[in-house]
N, C-alpha and C positions, 0 to 999 in steps of 0.2 A: 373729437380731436385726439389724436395720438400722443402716448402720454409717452417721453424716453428720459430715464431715469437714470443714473449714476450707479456702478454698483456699492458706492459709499455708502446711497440712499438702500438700496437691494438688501443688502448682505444685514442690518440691526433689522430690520424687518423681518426678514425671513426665519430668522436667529430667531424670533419672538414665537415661531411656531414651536419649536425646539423644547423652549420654556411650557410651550402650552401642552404638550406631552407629557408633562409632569404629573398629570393631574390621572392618568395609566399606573401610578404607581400603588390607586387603591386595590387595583384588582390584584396586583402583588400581595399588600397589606392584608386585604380580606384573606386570605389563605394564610397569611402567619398567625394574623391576629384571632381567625375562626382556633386556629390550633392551642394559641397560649393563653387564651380565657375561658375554651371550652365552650364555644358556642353553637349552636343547632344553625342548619342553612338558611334559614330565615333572618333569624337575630345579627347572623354574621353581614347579611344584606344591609343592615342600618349604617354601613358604613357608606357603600356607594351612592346610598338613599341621600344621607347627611353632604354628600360632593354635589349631586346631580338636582337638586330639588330647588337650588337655586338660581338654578336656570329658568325656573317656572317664577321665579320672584324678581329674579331682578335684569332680567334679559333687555325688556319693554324703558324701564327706567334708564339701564345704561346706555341703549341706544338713543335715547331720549340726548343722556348728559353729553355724548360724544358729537351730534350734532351740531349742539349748541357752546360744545367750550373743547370741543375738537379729538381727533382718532389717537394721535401720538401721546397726549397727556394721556388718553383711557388705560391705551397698551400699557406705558408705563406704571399706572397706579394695579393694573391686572398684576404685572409682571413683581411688583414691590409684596403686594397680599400673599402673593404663591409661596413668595421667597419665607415670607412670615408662617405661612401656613404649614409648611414641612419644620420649620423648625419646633414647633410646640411639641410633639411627641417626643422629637427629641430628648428636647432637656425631660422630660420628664414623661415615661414610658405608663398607660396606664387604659383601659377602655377608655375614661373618661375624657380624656385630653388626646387621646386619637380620634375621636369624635367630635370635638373641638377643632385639632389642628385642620381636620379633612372638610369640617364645614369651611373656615379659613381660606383652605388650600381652593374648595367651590367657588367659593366668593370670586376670589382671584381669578380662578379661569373662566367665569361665566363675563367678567369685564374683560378680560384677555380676547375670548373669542368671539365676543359681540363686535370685538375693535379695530382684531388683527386683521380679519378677511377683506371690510371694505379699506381698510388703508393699503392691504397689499394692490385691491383693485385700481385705487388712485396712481401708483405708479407703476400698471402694466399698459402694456398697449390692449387694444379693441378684441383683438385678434389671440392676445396672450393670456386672456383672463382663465379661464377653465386650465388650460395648462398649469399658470401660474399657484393657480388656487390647488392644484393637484399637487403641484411640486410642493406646495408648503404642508400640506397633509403627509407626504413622505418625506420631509424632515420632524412633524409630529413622531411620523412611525418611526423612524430612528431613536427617538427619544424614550419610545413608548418597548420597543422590543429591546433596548440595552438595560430596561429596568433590569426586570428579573436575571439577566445576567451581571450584573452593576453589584446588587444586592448578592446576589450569589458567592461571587468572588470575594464581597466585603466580609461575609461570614463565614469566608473559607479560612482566610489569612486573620481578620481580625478577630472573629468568633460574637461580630455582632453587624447583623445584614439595616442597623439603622441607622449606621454611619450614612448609609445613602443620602438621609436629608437633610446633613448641615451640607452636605456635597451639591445636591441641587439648590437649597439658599443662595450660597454663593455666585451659582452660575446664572438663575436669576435675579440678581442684585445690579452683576455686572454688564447684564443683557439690559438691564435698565438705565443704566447711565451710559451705554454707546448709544441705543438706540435716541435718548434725549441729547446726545451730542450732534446729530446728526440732523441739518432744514431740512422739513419735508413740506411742500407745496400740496395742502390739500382741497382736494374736491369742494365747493361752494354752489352746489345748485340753487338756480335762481325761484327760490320756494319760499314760504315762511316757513320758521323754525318748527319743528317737529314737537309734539307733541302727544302725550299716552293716547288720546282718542284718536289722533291722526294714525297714529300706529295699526291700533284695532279697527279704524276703518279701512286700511288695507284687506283684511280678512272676511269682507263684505264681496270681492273680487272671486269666483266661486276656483280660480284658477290657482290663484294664490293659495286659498284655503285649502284644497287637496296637495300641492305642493309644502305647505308647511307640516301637515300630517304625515304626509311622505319623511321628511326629517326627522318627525317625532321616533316612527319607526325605527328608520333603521338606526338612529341609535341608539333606542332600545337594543336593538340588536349588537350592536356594537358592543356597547358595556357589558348586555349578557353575555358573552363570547369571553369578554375578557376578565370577567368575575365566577364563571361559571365550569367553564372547559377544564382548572385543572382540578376543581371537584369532580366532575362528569368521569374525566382519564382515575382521579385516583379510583373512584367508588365500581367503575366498570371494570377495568384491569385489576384492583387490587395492588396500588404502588404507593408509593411516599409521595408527600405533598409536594418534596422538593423535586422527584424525579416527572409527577403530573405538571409541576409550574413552567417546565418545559413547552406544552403547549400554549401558555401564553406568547411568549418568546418567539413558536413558531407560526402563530396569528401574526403577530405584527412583524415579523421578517413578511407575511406574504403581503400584507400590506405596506408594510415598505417596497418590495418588489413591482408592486403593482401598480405605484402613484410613480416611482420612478420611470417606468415605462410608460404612465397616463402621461406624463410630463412634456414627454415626445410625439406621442401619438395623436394627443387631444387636440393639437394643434393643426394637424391635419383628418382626423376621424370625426366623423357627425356625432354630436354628444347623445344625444338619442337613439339613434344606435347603437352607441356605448353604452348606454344603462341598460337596451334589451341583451345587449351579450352578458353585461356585468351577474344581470340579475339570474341571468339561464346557468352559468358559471357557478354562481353562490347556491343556491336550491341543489345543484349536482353534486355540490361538496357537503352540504347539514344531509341529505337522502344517503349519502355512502358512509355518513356516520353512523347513521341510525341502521342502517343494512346491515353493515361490516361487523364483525365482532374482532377485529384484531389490534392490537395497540398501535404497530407499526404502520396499516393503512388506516387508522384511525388518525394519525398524527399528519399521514399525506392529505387528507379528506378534509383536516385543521385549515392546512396550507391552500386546499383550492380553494375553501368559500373565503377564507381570508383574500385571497387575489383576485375572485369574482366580486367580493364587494369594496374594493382599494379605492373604485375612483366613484363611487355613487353618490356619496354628499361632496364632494367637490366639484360635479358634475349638474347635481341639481341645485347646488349656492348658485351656481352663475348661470343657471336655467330662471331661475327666479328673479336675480338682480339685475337682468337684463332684461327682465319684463319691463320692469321700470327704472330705468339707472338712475334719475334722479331722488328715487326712494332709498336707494343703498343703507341710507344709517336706520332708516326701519323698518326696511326686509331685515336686517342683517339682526335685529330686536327681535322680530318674529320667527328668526329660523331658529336663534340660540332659546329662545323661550321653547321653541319644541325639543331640542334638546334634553330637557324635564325627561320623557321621555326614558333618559338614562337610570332618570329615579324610581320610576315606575315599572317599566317591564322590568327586571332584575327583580325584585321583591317576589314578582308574578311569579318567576318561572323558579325562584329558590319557593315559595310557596308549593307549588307542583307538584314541586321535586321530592319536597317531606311528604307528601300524601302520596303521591304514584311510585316515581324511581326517576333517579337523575336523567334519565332517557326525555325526561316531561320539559323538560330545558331546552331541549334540539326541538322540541314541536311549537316551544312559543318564538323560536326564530325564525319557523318554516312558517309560522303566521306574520312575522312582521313584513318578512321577505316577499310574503306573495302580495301584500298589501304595497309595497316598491315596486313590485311587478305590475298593479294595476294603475297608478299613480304615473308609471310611462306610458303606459296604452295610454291614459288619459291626455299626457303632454303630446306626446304624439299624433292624437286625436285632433287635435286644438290646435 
C-alpha cells in the first residue's frame, strides 16, 4: 500500500538523521584527544571502539524494544542519550569521561539508527524507499562533514573547539520534542511480536547472512576513513593535525554529494547496479591513494572513494528490508548490530598502522571494499 505522508510528518524525521550524524564527531575527537593525552594509534582507537561496540550489544534488544512499544518513542529516547552523551566531556574535559561521554553518545546512536531507518520506511512510498533512505544518509553527511569545520571555527574565535557539544545537546533535545510533537501512523505487520531468537533466526536465510556482513564491512570502512585519513595525510605529508582534519571534511562533503545525487537517481537507477558502479568508484579512489604520493591528489582520491561509497548502505538497508518488509524492526536489529563493525575494523587497521606504516590502513579498506564487491555479485546472483 502506498504510504503519502505530510511534510510535518517528513521534516522531524528526517531531522533525526541530522542528530544521528553526531556520533562523526568521534573521528574529529580522536585526533584532538590522540594529541592532548599523548596517545599511540592504537590507544587513541579506544575511543571509536567505546561509540561502535554497542552496536554489537544492543542493536538486537532495540529492535526487539521498538517493535513492541514502537519507532518514534525509540528515535526519541536515541536522540535524548546523544544529547546527554556530548555533554559529559563537556562539563568536564578528561580521557576518562570522554570515554564515557562517547560510550553514551554509542548508546544513543545505536537506538537512534536501529529506529530512524524503518520509521523513515513507514512514511515513504514503495517506490521512494532507497531514495529516501539515501537522502537521510545525506543529511547524516551534512551533519557529519560541518563537524570538523563547526569545531574549527569554535577554536578559532573561542579558543576552545568543545564548545561543539553543549551545541549539539541542544540541537538534539530540540529534535526530540518536535519529532514527539508530531502523529506518526506506524507500520503493524500482521506477525507476532519480535523477539531476540526470532531476530537471529533471520540469519539462518544464507541471503540475509551475506548481506548483514556486507554492512559490517563497509562500516568498518566507513569509520576507518573517518578516524584514520587525517593521521594517514598528517604522517605521509608531514602537516598539522588541524590542516590533515581537513580530509575528514573532504570525505563527508563527498558523501554528502553523493546521497544528494543517490536521492535523485535511486529512484529511477537499478540499486544493483548502483553498488557495482559504487563499489568500482571506491577501490579507484583507496588505489590512487595508495599510488599517488601527492597531498593535493591525495585529498581529490579522499573525495572519489568517499562519492563511490555515498549510497552503498543505503542501497543495501532497502536491498535487505525488502527482502522481507514485514521483518523491518529486525532486519533493521540485524544490520545496526553489524554495524559493530565500526568497532572492530578501526583497532585493525590503527593496529597495522603501528607495526607497518599508516599506508596499512588503505589496505584494510581495500579488503573490506572488495568483500562489498562480492556481496553484490552475490545479490545480483540471487
Amino acid at each position: 500500500m502506498e504510504k503519502k505522508n505530510s511534510l510535518k510528518q517528513f521534516l522531524p524525521v528526517i531531522f533525526s538523521f541530522y542528530v544521528m550524524g553526531f556520533v562523526d564527531v568521534v573521528g574529529l575527537a580522536t585526533g584532538y584527544i590522540k594529541q592532548d593525552f599523548g596517545l599511540s594509534n592504537s590507544l587513541a582507537q579506544i575511543l571509536p571502539f567505546m561509540v561502535f561496540i554497542w552496536f554489537a550489544l544492543l542493536a538486537i534488544p532495540t529492535g526487539v524494544f521498538q517493535d513492541n512499544r514502537g519507532k518514534r518513542l525509540t528515535v526519541n529516547i536515541g536522540m535524548v542519550l546523544t544529547g546527554i552523551g556530548v555533554l559529559i566531556p563537556f562539563f568536564h574535559y578528561s580521557l576518562v569521561t570522554a570515554i564515557i561521554g562517547f560510550a553514551v553518545l554509542g548508546i544513543g546512536n545505536t537506538i537512534l539508527q536501529v529506529s530512524a531507518n524503518p520509521l523513515l520506511l513507514d512514511i515513504s512510498s514503495d517506490e521512494g524507499k532507497a531514495a529516501n533512505l539515501s537522502l537521510s544518509q545525506f543529511v547524516k553527511a551534512v551533519a557529519s562533514m560541518l563537524g570538523p569545520i563547526i569545531a574549527a571555527g569554535l577554536a578559532l574565535y573561542t579558543g576552545n573547539w568543545k564548545y561543539i557539544f553543549p551545541l549539539y545537546a541542544v540541537i538534539a533535545f530540540i529534535s526530540a520534542l518536535w519529532l514527539n510533537s508530531v502523529k506518526i501512523d506506524e507500520t503493524q505487520p500482521d506477525k507476532e511480536r519480535a523477539t531476540i531468537k526470532s531476530v537471529f533466526n533471520l540469519l539462518k536465510n544464507p541471503y540475509i547472512l551475506v548481506m548483514v556482513f556486507a554492512i559490517f564491512f563497509m562500516v568498518g570502512f566507513d569509520v576507518t576513513m573517518n578516524t584514520s585519513i587525517a593521521n594517514f595525510l598528517s604522517n605521509r605529508f608531514s602537516i598539522t593535525i588541524e590542516s590533515a582534519s581537513l580530509g575528514i571534511s573532504i570525505y563527508f562533503a563527498s558523501l554528502m554529494a553523493g546521497r544528494f545525487l543517490g536521492a535523485f537517481l535511486l529512484r529511477k537507477v537499478d540499486a544493483k547496479l548502483s553498488l557495482v558502479v559504487s563499489t568500482i568508484i571506491t577501490l579507484i579512489g583507496l588505489l590512487g591513494l595508495i599510488a599517488i604520493n601527492d597531498l593535493t591528489i591525495s585529498r581529490i582520491m579522499i573525495f572519489v572513494a568517499g562519492f563511490g561509497f555515498s549510497n552503498v548502505f543505503p542501497i543495501m538497508f532497502a536491498i535487505i528490508v525488502q527482502r522481507k518488509p514485514d521483518y523491518a524492526n529486525e532486519l533493521s536489529g540485524l544490520i545496526i548490530l553489524a554495524v559493530c563493525g565500526g568497532a572492530i575494523i578501526p583497532p585493525v587497521a590503527g593496529f597495522l598502522s603501528d607495526m607497518y606504516s599508516v599506508t596499512a590502513a588503505i589496505y584494510v579498506l581495500l579488503a573490506c571494499i572488495a568483500y562489498v564487491g562480492f556481496a553484490t555479485y552475490y545479490a545480483i546472483k540471487k
